[in-house]
C-alpha positions as CSV (number, residue, x, y, z in Angstrom):
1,X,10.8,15.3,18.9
2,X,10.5,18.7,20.9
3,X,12.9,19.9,18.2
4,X,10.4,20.1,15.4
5,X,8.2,22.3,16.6
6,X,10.7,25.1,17.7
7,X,10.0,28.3,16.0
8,X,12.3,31.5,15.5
9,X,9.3,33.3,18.0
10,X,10.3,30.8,20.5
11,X,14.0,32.0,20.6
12,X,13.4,34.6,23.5
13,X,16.7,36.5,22.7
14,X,16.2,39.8,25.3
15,X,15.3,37.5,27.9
16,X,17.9,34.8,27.1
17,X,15.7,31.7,26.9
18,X,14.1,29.3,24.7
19,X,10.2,28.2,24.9
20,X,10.1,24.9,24.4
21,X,6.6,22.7,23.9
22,X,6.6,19.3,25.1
23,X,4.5,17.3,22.8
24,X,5.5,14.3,25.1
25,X,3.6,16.0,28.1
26,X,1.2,18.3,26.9
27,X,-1.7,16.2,27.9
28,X,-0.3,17.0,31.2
29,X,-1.5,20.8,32.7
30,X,1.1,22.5,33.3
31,X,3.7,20.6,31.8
32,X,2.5,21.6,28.0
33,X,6.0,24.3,27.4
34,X,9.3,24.8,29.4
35,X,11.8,27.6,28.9
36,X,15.4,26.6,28.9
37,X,18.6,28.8,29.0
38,X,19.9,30.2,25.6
39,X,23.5,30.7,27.4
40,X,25.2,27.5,26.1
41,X,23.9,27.5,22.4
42,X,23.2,31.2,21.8
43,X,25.7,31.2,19.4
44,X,24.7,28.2,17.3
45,X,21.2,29.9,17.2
46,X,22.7,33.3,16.2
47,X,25.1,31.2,13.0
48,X,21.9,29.4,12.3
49,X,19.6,32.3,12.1
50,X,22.1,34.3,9.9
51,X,22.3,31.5,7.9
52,X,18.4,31.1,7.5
53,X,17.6,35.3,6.4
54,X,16.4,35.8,2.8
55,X,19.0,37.7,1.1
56,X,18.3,41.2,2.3
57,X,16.3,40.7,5.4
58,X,16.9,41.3,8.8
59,X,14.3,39.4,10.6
60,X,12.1,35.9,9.7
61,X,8.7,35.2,10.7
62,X,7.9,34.0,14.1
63,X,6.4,30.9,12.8
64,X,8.8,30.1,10.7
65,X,10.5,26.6,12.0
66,X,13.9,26.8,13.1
67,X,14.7,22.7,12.4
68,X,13.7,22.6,8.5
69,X,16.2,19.8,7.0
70,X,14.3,17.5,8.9
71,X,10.6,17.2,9.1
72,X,8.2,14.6,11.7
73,X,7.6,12.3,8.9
74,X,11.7,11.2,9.9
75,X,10.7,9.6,13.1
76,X,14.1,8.4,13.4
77,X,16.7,10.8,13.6
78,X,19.5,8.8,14.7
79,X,20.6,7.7,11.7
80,X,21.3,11.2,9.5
81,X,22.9,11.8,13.0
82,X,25.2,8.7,13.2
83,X,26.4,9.6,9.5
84,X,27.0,13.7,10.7
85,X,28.9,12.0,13.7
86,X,31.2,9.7,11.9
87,X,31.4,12.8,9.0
88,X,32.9,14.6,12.0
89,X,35.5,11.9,12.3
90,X,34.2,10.8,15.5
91,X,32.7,7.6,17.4
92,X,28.8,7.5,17.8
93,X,28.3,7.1,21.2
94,X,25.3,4.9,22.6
95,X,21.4,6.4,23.1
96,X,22.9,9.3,21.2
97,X,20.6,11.6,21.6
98,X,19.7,10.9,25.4
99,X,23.5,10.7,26.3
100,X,23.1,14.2,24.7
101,X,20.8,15.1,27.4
102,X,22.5,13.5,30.1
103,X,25.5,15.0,29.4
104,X,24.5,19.0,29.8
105,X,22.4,17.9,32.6
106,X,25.6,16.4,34.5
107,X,27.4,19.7,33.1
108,X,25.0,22.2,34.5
109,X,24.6,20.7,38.0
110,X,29.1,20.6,37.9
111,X,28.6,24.2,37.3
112,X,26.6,24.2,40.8
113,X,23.3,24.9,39.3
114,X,20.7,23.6,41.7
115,X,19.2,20.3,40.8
116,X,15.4,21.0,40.6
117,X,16.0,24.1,38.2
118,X,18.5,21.8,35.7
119,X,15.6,18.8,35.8
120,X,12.8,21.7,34.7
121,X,15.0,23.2,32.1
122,X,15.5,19.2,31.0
123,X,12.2,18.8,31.2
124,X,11.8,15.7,33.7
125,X,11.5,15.1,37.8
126,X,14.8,15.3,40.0
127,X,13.6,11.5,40.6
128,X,14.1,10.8,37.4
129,X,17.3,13.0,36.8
130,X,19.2,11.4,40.0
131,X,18.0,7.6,38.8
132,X,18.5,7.9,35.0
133,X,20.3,11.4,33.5
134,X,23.3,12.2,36.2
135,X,26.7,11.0,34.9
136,X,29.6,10.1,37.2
137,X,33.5,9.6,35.9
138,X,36.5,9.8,36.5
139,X,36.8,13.7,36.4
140,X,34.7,13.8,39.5
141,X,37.1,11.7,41.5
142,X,40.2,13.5,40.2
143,X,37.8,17.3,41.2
144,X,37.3,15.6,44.5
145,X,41.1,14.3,45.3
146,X,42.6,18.1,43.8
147,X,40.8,19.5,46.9
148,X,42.4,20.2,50.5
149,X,41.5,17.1,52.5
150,X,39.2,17.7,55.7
151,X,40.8,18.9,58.8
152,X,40.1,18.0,62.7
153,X,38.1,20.5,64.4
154,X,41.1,20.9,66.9
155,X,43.6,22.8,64.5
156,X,45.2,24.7,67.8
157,X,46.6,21.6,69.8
158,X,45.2,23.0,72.7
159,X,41.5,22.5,73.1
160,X,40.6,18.7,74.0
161,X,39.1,16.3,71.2
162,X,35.9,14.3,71.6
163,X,38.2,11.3,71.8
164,X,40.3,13.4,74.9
165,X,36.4,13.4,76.6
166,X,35.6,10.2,76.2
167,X,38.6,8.8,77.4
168,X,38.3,11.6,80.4
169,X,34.9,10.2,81.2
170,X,36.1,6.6,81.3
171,X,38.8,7.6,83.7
172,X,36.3,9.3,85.7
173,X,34.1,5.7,85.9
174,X,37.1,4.0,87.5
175,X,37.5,4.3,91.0
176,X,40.2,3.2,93.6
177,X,39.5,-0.2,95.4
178,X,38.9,-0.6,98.7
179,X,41.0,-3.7,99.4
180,X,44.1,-3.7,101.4
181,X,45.6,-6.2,99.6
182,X,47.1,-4.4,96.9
183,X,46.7,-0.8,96.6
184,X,46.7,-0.8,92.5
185,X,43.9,-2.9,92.4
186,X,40.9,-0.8,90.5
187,X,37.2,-1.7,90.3
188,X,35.0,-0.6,86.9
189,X,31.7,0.8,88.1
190,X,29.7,0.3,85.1
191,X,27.3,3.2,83.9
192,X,23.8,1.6,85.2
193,X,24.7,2.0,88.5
194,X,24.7,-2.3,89.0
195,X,26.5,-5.4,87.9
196,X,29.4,-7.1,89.0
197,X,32.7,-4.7,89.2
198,X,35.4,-6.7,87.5
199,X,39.2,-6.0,89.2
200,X,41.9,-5.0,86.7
201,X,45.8,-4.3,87.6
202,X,47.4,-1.6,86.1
C-alpha cells in the first residue's frame, strides 16, 4: 500500500501536492513516484499533523511516517476499515478501497479536469481509467437532462435547412415530360445520367 510509505517530507504544503512512491511500479523508470493534488484532503493532513506534534513542537521530522496505526506487516487493511465504516454507522461498500479510488477519479473528471492529468494523479493509464475506474449514475443523466436541449442551426426561420436543399435539389432532378398526352405527367431523371425514367402523376 502506497500509503505506508508517505512521510510528513512528502506533504509538499507551499506547492500544494503530495509525492507519492509507487511501490507497485517502481521497477518501472519513470513510474517509481507521482505527485497528486493536496486540494481535497489538505485539511485532513493539517488535523492529522496537529494531532501528531510532540507537545511543544511546531514541526516533525521529514521521515517521520504519516500512516503510524498501521504498519506493512497488516497486509490487509480492509478489515480495521470495515469495522471504522460500520463504527461510522454506515454500509461498507464493495472493493472498498478501489471504489475509494474510483470514486475521486469520477469526481475530478465531473469537475472538468482533463482525463490524462486525473489518470497520472491516480496513478494508472487513461486505458485503464475509461475501462475500470470511471463511474456513471444516475446524477449524470439528471446533469445532462437539467441542461437546455440542442437547437437547429436555423434559429431565424429564414435561412433554408439542409432538409429545404435537399428537397430543392430533388425538385430540381424532375423535369416536365414531353408527352402530349397529359401535361402533368413528370419523368425522374436519375443522378447517373442513365436508367429507365419512371412516370409519376402529381
Amino acid at each position: 500500500m502506497e500509503v505506508f510509505n508517505l512521510t510528513w517530507g512528502d506533504v509538499l504544503w507551499n506547492k500544494g501536492k503530495l509525492r507519492v512512491r509507487s511501490t507497485k511500479t517502481q521497477h518501472i523508470e519513470g513510474c517509481e513516484l507521482r505527485y497528486v493534488p493536496l486540494r481535497d484532503i489538505r485539511q485532513f493532513l493539517e488535523d492529522t499533523f496537529q494531532a501528531a506534534l510532540p507537545k511543544g513542537k511546531r514541526s516533525l521530522p521529514a521521515d517521520a511516517l504519516v500512516i503510524t496505526r498501521y504498519d506493512e506487516s497488516n497486509s490487509n487493511l480492509d478489515k480495521p476499515f470495515r469495522k471504522i465504516i460500520e463504527a461510522a454507522g454506515l454500509v461498507p461498500w464493495p472493493k472498498l478501497f478501489q471504489n475509494m479510488r474510483a470514486s475521486c477519479e469520477t469526481q475530478w473528471l465531473k469537475d472538468s479536469e482533463r482525463g490524462d492529468l486525473v489518470a497520472n494523479w491516480i496513478g494508472h493509464s487513461v486505458t485503464v481509467q475509461r475501462k475500470h475506474y470511471v463511474q456513471h449514475t444516475d446524477d449524470d443523466v439528471d446533469a445532462f437532462n437539467a441542461k437546455p436541449s440542442f437547437k437547429s442551426v436555423n434559429t431565424g426561420g429564414n435561412k433554408p435547412t439542409r432538409i429545404d436543399a435537399k428537397a430543392r435539389d430533388i425538385a430540381n432532378k424532375v423535369k416536365p415530360s414531353k408527352g402530349k398526352e397529359n401535361a402533368s405527367e413528370q419523368r425522374f431523371s436519375t443522378s447517373s445520367g442513365h436508367g429507365t425514367n419512371n412516370p409519376t402523376r402529381t
